[in-house]
N, C-alpha and C positions, 0 to 999 in steps of 0.2 A: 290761288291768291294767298290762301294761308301758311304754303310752305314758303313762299318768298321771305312772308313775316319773322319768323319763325328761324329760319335762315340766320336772317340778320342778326336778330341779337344773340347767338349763338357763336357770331366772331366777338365777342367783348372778353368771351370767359378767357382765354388765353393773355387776353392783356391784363386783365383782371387779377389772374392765379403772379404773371410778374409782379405786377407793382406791389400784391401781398408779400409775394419772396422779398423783395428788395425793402419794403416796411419791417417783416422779420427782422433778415440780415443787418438791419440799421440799430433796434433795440436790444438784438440777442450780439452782434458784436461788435461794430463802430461806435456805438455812443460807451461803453463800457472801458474799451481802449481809451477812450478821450478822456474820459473821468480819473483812467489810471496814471495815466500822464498829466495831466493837470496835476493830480496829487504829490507826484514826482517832483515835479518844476516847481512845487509851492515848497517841499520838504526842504530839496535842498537849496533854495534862493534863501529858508529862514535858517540854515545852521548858522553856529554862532561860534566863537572861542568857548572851548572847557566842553563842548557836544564830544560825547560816544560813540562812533559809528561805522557801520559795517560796509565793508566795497561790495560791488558786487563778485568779486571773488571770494569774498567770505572774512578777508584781512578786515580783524578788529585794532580801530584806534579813537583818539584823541586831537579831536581841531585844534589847531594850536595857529593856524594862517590861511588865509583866504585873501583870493582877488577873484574878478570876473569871471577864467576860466579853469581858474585848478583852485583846491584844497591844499593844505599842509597836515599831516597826520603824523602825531606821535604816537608808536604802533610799540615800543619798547623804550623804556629809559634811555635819551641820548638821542633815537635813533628816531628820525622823524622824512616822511618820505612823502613825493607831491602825487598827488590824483586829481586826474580832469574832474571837475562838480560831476557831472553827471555818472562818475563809477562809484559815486556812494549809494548803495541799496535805500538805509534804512538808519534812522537815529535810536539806538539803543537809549541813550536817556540823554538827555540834553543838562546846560550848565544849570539852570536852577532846580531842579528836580534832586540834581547830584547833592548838591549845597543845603538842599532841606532837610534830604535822609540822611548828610552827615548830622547836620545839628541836633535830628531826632535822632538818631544814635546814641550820640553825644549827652542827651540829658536822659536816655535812658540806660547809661554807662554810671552815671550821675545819682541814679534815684539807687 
């Protein structure tokens, strides 16, 4: 009678050791993914005209136009070339940032 008991809940642990895997695998790397893309899709929906910013190839430029699905980047005087939104990596410094360390420059040129 008591190895019947005994038996039984002895099939749980295998279901058990899954559903811990699959809780792991959700904290250690699908919710992280998701977090990293969110922050992605938030970056580049907010570039602006006058933003910095790197493709992911490594080409540094200058927003200079935007619509829906491409960027415009001034990458050299003149020369300004389109990228899908989504092959911009990363905003190196955005327009007001730019605009404040010239000013501070600017009056520390000054003093």
């Amino acid at each position: 009678m008591l190895l019947a008991q005994d038996g039984g809940t002895a099939n749980f642990t295998p279901i058990l050791m899954i559903v811990l895997l699959f809780g792991v695998m959700y904290f250690m790397m699908i919710r992280p993914q998701q977090k990293r893309r969110r922050e992605a899709s938030n970056m580049q929906s907010s570039l602006g005209h006058g933003d910095e910013v790197v493709t992911i190839g490594g080409l540094y430029g200058t927003v200079t136009g935007m619509d829906d699905e491409t960027v415009l980047l001034e990458v050299a005087p003149g020369v300004e070339t389109r990228y899908a939104r989504p092959a911009i990596a990363r905003v190196v410094t955005k327009a007001e940032q730019a605009a404040e360390a010239a000013v501070d420059d600017a009056d520390a040129v000054k003093e």
